[in-house]
N, C-alpha and C positions, 0 to 999 in steps of 0.2 A: 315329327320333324320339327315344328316350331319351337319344343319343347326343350329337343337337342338342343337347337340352335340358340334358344333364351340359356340352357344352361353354358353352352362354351361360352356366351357372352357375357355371362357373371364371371365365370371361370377367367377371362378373360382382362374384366376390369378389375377386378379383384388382384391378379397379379400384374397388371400396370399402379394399381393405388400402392402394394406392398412395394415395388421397384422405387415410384416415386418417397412412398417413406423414408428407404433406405437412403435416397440420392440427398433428400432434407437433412436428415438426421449427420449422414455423412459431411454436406454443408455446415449442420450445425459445428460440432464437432471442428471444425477445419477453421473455421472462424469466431470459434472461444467464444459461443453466443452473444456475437455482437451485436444482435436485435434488442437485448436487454441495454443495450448504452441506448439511454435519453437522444432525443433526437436533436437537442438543442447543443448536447456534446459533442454529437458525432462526427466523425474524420469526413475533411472535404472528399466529395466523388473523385476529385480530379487532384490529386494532388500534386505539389509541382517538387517538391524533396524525394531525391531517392533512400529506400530506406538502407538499414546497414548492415543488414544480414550477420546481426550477433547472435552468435551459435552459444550454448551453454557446454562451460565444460564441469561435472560436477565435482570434479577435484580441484577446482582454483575457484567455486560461485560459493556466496557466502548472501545469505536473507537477510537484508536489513528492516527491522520496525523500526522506526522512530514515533516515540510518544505514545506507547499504547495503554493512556492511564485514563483513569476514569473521569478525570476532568476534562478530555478531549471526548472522548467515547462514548460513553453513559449523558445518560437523560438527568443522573443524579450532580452531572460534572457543572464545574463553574462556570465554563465556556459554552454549554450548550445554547443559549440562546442566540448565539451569533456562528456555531458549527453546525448544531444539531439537525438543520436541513437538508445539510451537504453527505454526515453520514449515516443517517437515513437514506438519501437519494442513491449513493452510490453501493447499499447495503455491506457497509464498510466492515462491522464487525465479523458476520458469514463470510464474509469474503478472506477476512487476515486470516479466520480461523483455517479456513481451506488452506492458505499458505499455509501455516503453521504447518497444518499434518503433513502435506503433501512435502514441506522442507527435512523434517525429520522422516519420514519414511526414505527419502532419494537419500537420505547422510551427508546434505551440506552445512555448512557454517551459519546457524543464528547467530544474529547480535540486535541488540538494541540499542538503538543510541533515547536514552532518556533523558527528560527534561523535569530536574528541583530546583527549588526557590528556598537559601535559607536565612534567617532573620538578618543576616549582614546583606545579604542582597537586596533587601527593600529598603539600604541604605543609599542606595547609588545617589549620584548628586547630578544626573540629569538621562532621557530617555525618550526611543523615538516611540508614536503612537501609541503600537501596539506593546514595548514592553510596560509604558506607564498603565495598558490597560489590566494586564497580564499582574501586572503588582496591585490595583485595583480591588482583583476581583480575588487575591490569593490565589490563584490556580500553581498548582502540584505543589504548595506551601509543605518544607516538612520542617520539624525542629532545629535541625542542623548537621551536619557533613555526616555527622559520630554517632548519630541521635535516631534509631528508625521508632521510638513509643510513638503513639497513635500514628503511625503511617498504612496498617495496615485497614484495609476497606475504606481510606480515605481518598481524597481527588487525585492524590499523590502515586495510590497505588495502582498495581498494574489490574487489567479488564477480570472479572474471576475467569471469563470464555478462555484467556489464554495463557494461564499461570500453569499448567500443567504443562506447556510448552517452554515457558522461560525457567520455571522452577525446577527444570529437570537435573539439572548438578553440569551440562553441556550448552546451554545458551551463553554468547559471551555477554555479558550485561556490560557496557562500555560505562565511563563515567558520564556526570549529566553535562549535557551543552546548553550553554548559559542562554545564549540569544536564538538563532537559527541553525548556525551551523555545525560541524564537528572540528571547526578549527579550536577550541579549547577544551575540549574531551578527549581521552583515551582511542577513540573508534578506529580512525586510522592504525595505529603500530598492534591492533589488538590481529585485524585483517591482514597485514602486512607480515605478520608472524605466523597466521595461518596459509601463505601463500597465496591470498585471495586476490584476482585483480577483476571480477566477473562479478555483480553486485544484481541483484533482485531489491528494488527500493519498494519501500509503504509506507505508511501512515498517515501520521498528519505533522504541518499543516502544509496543502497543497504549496502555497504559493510563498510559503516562509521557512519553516524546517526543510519540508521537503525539498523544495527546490534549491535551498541554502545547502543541503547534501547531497543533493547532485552535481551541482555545481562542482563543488568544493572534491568530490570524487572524481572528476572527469579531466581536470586543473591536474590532477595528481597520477592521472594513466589509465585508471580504471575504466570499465565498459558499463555500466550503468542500463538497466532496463526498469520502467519504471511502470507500471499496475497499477492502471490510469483507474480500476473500481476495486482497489485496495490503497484508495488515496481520497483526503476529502478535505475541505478548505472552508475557511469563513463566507459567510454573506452579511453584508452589511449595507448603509445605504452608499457607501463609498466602492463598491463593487461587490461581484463574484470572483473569490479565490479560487476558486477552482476553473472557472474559466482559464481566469488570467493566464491560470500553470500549465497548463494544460496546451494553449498555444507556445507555449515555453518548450514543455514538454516536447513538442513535435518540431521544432526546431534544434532541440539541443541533444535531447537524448539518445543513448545509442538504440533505445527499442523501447516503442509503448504498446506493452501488450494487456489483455484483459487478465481477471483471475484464472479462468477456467485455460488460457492459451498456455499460462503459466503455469500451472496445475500439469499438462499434458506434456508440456516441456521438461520440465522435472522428471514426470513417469518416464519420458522417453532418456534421457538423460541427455539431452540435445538443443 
C-alpha cells in the first residue's frame, strides 16, 4: 500500500512539474523572453501609456537595419570603445541576425539605411559633437561616392554575420544618410515604391540614427515598431544612449517589442 501510494505521488508531482513547464515555457514564449532584458532596462511594472496595438501586415512591413557595419558592430570597429558595451549587452549582432532570417523567410521588404563618410565630407566647415567625433575617428570612411577599393572587410563594410542577407540581389540597400537621419538618403521613396507603411526598426545608434529614423518615419505616416535588443547605443561619460532612447522609445513608438516577440510575429504573419 505505501508503495502504491509513494508511486501515484511521483506519478503525481511529476505531471504537476511537466504542466507547470509547459505553463513557463508557454509564458516564455508569450513574452519574447523578457527575463533576458537587463533589469536596469526594463519596462516600468505600472505603466501609465496605453500601448497601440500595431498588428503586422506582411504585405505593407518592410525591416529596416540601419548601420550594420563593422565600425559600429565588431570589436575590430572604430567606434567600439564608446558602443561596444551596449552591443555586447543587448547581444545585438544574434539578435539582427535572427531578424535577418526570420525577415527573409516571412517575404518582407529589407532595406538598410547605411552610413559613408567620403573625403569631401571631412571637409565640412563646422559640427555638432558627435559628428566632429565620428570624423575623428574615421568611422565607415570609404574613398568616395564611385570608389568601393578597400571598402571591403573595412569599418565601412557590412558585419560578414549578415552579408548573405543584404547581398542577396533583394535587400534594398538605400543611399547613405549623412548625419542621423534618412532625410538626405534614398530610404523613404525606396519604401514608398514598395507600398511599405509598417516598419520593423534596428541597429544602431540608439539614441541618434535610430531614433533620428523613427522619428523622421512616424512625421511621415508610417507605424514604426522598434527591437529594443536589436538596438544598441553609446556610453560615455556624458550618459547612456541607450537609456536615453529607450525612454524615447516608449513614448513615441508605435511598438517596442523584443527580438524573439518579433521573430514570432513574423512566423505568425501578424
Amino acid at each position: 500500500m505505501t508503495t502504491n501510494t509513494s508511486s501515484r505521488g511521483r506519478a503525481l508531482a511529476s505531471a504537476l512539474a511537466s504542466a507547470l513547464a509547459a505553463i513557463l515555457a508557454s509564458a516564455f514564449l508569450a513574452t519574447g523572453a523578457a527575463a533576458q532584458i537587463p533589469s536596469k532596462y526594463a519596462d516600468p511594472a505600472k505603466p501609465a501609456l496605453p500601448k497601440s496595438g500595431m498588428q503586422l501586415d506582411l504585405s505593407r512591413t518592410a525591416l529596416v537595419v540601419i548601420d550594420p557595419q563593422i565600425d559600429f558592430m565588431s570589436a575590430k570597429g572604430a567606434a567600439w570603445s564608446v558602443v561596444g558595451e551596449s552591443v555586447t549587452e543587448q547581444n545585438l549582432v544574434p539578435n539582427l541576425t535572427k531578424l535577418f532570417k526570420a525577415s527573409k523567410a516571412a517575404g518582407i521588404v529589407v532595406s538598410i539605411s547605411p552610413h559613408y563618410y567620403y573625403p569631401h565630407d571631412h571637409q565640412w566647415k563646422f559640427g555638432a559633437p558627435v559628428e566632429v567625433f565620428q570624423h575623428d575617428i574615421h568611422i565607415f570612411d570609404r574613398k568616395g561616392p564611385l570608389n568601393v577599393s578597400g571598402l571591403e572587410g573595412s569599418g565601412a563594410d557590412y558585419m560578414p554575420e549578415f552579408k548573405p542577407f543584404i547581398e542577396d540581389g533583394k535587400t534594398i540597400v538605400a543611399s547613405p544618410h549623412k548625419l542621423y537621419g534618412p532625410q538626405s538618403n534614398d530610404l523613404m521613396l525606396q519604401l514608398r515604391k514598395q507600398r511599405v507603411d509598417k516598419i520593423i526598426l534596428a541597429g544602431m545608434a540608439s539614441n541618434l540614427c535610430v531614433e533620428a529614423h523613427m522619428r523622421e518615419f512616424l512625421e511621415r505616416g508610417f507605424e514604426v515598431a522598434i527591437v529594443r535588443d536589436a538596438v544598441a547605443g553609446p556610453k560615455t561619460p556624458e550618459g547612456d544612449g541607450y537609456a536615453s532612447a529607450l525612454v524615447n522609445f516608449r513614448y513615441i513608438a508605435s511598438a517596442l517589442w523584443t527580438t524573439d516577440q518579433t521573430v514570432q510575429r513574423l512566423q505568425a504573419g501578424k
